[in-house]
SESELO-909941 format. One record per residue: residue in one letter; x, y, z of N, C-alpha, C, O in turn. Coordinates in steps of 0.02 Angstrom, whole numbers, plus 50000, padded with zeros to 5 digits. Example, Ala and Ser with C-alpha at 12.3 -4.5 7.8 and 13.67 -1.06 7.14 Angstrom:
// SESELO-909941
A506604971650390506154977550390506604983550390507124983450423S506424988850354506844994750357506455000250394506705005750402
This chain:
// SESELO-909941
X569035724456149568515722656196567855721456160567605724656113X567635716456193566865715456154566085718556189565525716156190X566385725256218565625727856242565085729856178565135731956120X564385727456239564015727256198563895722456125563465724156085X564105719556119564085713756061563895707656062564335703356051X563255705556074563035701556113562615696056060562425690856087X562465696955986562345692755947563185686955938563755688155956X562825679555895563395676755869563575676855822563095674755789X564095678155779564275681855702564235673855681563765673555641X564505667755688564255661655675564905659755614564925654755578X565435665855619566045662555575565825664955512565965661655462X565375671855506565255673755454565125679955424564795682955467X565215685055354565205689655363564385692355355563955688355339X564265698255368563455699455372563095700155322562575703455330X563195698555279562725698655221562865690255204562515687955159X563335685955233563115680755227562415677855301561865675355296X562805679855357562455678455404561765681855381561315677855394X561635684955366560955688555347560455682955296559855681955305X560835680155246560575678155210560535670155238560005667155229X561075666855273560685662155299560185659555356559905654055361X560165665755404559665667055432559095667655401558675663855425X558855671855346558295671955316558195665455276557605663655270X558585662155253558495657755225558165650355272557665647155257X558475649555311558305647555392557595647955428557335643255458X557375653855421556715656955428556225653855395555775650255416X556405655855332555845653155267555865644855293555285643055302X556205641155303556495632555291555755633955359555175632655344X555975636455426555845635455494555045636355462554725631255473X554625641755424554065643855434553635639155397553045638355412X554005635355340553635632055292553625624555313553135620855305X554185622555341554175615255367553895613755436553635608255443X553915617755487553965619155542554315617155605554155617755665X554915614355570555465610755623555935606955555555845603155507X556545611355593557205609555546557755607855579557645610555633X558245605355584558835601655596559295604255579559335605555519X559775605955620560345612755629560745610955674560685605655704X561225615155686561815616155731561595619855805561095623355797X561795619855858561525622855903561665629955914561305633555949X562255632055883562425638455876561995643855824561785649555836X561945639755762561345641355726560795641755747560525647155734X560415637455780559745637155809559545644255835559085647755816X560195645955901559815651155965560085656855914560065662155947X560295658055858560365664455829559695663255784559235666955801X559545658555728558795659555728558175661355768557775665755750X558115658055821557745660055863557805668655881557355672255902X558305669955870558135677655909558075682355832557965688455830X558185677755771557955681555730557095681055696556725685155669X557045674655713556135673255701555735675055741555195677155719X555835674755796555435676155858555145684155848554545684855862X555555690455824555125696655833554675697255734554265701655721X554845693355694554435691355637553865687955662553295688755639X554045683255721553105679355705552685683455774552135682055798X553085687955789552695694855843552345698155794551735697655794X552595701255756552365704255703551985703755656551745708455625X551855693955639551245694055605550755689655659550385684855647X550845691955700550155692855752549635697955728549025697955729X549945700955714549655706655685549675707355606550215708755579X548985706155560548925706555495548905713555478548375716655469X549405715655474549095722055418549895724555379550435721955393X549785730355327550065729555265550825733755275551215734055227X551015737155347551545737255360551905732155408552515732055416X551495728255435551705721155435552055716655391552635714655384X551495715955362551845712655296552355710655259552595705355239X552505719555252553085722355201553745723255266554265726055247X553735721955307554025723255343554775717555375555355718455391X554065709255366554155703755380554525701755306555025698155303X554185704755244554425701255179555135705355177555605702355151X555265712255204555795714655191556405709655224556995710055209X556205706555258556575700555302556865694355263557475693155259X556295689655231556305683755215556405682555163556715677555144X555975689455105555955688055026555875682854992556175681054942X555385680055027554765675254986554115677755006553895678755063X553865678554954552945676954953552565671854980552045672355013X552865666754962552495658654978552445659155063551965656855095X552955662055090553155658155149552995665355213552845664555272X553085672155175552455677155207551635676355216551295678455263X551465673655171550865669955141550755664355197550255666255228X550905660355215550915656555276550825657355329550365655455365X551495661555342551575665455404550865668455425550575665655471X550625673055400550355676755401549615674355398549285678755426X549235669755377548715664955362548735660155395548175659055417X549155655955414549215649355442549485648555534549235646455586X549915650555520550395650355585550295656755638550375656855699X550135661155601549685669055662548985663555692548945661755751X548685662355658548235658055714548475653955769548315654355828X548775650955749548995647755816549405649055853549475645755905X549835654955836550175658955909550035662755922550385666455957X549235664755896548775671855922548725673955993548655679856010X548765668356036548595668756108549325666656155549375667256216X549795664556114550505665456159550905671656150551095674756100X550975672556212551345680056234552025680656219552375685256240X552265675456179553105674756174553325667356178552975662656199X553925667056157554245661556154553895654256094553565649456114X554075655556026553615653755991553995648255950553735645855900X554635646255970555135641655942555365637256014555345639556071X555615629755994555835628156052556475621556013556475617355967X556815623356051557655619356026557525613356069557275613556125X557755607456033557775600856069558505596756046558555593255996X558955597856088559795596056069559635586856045559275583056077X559875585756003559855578455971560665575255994560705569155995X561175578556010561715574556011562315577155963562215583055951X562835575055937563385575855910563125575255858562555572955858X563595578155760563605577555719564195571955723564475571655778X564375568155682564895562555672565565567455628566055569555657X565465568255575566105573755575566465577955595567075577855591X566085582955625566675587755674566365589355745566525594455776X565905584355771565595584355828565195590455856565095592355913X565035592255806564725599655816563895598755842563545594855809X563555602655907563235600455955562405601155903562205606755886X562035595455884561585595555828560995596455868560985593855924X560355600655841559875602455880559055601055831559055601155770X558595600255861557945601755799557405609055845557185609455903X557365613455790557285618155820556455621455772556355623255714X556075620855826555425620755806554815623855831554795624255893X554265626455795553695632255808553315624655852553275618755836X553135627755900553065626055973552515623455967552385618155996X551915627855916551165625755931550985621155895550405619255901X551415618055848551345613155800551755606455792551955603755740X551845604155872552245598555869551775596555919551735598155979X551245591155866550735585455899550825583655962550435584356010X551495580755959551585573156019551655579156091551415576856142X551925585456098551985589556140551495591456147551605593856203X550995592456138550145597956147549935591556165549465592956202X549955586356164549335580456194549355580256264549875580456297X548805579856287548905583356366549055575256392548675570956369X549505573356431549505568356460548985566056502548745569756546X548735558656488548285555956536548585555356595549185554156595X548245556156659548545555556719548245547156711547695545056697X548885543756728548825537356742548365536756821548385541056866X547985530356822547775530756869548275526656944548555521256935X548275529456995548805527757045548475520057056547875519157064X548995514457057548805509557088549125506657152549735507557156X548795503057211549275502557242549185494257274548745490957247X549495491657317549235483457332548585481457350548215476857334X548535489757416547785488957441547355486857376547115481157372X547275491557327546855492657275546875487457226546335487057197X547245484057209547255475757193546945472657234546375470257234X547365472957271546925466357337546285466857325545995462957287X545875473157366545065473757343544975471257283544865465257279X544985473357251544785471257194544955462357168544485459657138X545395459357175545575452257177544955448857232544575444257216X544945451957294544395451057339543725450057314543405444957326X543525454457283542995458957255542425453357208541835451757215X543105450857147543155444857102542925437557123542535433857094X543355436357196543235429757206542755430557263542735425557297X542345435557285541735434057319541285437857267540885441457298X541235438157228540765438757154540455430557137539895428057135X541025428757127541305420657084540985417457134540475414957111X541065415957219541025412057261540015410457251539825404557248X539535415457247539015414157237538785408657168538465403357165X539145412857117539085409057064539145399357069538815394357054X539815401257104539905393257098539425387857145539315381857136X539145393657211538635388857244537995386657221537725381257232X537665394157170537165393057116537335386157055536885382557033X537825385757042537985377756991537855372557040537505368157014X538015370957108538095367357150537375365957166537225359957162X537015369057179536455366457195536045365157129535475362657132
């Protein structure tokens, strides 16, 4: 029976899964959107997500805490400097998966899975287009040719 067992082992043993998770991490923190499997993705996510909680908070059992995780410098160094600013003020949820479609070899479900506050084209607040409708042509077409209609009597005389 599988009570209680609620992570995905991902077809691997735990000191591998460990290590490509962290490895995963580092890729996710330094690039900030990487290209993966979808099974991979939501097991990253639930392993990055309580690391970038944690360097919300700068200090030196932080730190060591997050590096005991990732084991890079470069990419704690980041974390911790770069990317805490801008999820200083979100309460959670600091990755977001966007399914791309099939892989061509073994059809395995392909995803891009990415820190939320740093994907441009998503943070641009949409312009509200302005509503147009016939009325609002019309006037305005109206508007034009009794503008014009003076003009042309001013040439005329």
């Amino acid at each position: 029976m599988r009570h209680n067992k609620k992570f995905n082992h991902l077809g691997r043993k735990a000191a591998h899964r460990g290590a490509m998770l962290s490895n995963m991490a580092c890729s996710l923190i330094m690039h900030k959107r990487i290209s993966t499997t979808l099974a991979k993705a939501k097991a990253l996510r639930i392993y990055v997500e309580p690391l970038l909680t944690r360097a919300k908070e700068d200090n030196m059992a932080n730190r060591r805490l997050v590096f005991s995780e990732l084991k890079q410098k470069e990419v704690v160094t980041e974390l911790f400097q770069n990317v805490a600013e801008k999820i200083a003020n979100r309460p959670g949820g600091y990755c977001r998966i966007l399914r791309t479609g099939f892989r061509l070899g073994d059809a395995a479900e392909m995803c891009i899975i990415e820190l939320v506050d740093y994907n441009e084209n998503m943070l641009k607040e949409k312009k509200a287009a302005k509503k147009t409708t016939r009325r609002a042509g019309a006037k305005k077409a109206a508007a034009e040719v009794v503008e014009a209609a003076p003009a042309e009597e001013a040439k005329a005389e």
